[in-house]
N, C-alpha and C positions, 0 to 999 in steps of 0.2 A: 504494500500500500504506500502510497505516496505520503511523503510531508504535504500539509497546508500551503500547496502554494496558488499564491495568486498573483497580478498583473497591478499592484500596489506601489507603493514606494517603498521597498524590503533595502536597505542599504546596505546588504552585501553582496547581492546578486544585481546586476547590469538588467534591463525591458528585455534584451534578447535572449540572455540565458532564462530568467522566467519562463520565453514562451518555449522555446525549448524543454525547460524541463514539466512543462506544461503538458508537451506536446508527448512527450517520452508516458510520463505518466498515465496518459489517456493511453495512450498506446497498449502498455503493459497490464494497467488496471480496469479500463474502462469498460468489463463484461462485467466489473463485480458491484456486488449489492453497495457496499459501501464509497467505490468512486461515485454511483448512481447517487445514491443522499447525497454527496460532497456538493455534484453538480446542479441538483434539487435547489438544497438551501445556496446554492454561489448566484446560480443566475441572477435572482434581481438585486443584487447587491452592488452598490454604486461603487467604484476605485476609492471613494473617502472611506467607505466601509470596510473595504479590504484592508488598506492601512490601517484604521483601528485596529482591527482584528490581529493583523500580524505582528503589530506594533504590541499589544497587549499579553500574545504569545511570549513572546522577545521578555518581558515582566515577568515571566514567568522564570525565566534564565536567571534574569538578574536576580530575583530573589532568593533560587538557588544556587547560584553562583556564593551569595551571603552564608549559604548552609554548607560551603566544603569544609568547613573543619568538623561539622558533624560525623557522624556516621552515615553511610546510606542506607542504612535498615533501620534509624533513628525514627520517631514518631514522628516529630516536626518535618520531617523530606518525606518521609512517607504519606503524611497528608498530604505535602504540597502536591506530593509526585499525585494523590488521586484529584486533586483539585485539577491538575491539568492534562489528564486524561478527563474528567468531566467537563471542562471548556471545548476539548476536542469535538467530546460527543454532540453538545449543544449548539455549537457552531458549525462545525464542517461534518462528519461521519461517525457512525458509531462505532467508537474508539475501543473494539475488542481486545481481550490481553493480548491475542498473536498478533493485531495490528500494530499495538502500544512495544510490544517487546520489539520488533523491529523496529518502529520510529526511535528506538534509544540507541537500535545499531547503527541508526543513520545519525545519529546526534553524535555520535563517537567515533564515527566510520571515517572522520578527517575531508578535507576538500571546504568547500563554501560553507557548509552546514555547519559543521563544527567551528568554523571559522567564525561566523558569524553569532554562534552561541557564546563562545570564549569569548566574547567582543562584550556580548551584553552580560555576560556574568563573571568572566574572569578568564584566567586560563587554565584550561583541565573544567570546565563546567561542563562541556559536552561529557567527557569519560564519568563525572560526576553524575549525570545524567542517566545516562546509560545501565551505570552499577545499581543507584537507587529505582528507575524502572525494573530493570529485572528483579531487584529484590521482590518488589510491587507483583509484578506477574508470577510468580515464582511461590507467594505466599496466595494469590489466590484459585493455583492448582497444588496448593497442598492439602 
């Protein structure tokens, strides 16, 4: 499943690389139930919207970027980590564990995405990331 992306003002990705991985995305997801919701709730969404949106994601780094010295099977990261799997689900797709556990592979996975998480939370917030979703998905297949 794809990250959250839209056609916003995202400052670490360039208009072309979005449509790009815009494009990629539809590609490789666009048969499944949850691209279908993504593109549901996206269409009538104005570009000021999308920016909120992604902009408020990005908040979501920062404030775990603040929790690296926690543990990431701490309570406090483990709320957050659910608080934003529920932002997912309510805004873009229903953010199942196996959806959620990959989005932390891509959060960790290095290139722009990481890039751009370590920007708004630090550096090592992606890997940070990563450790505390899987903890997350991990505790609710036990």
């Amino acid at each position: 499943m794809s990250v959250n992306i839209t056609k916003g003002d995202f400052e670490a990705f360039d208009e072309k690389k979005l449509d790009e991985y815009v494009k990629r995305a539809k590609e490789a997801y666009g048969d499944t139930d949850a691209y279908k919701e993504f593109e549901q709730k996206n269409k009538n969404r104005s570009p000021e919207e999308n920016e909120l949106l992604e902009k408020d994601i990005m908040r979501f780094f920062k404030r775990l970027g603040k929790m690296r010295g926690l543990a990431p099977d701490s309570k406090d990261v483990q709320n957050l980590i659910q608080e934003l799997r529920d932002f997912i689900t309510e805004h873009f797709y229903n953010c199942t564990p196996e959806i959620f556990s990959y989005l932390g592979r891509v959060y960790a996975g290095g290139g722009e995405f990481t890039e751009n998480i370590d920007a708004a939370g630090g550096e090592g917030t992606g890997e940070f990331a990563f450790r505390a979703i899987q903890i997350y998905c991990n505790s609710l297949n036990a």
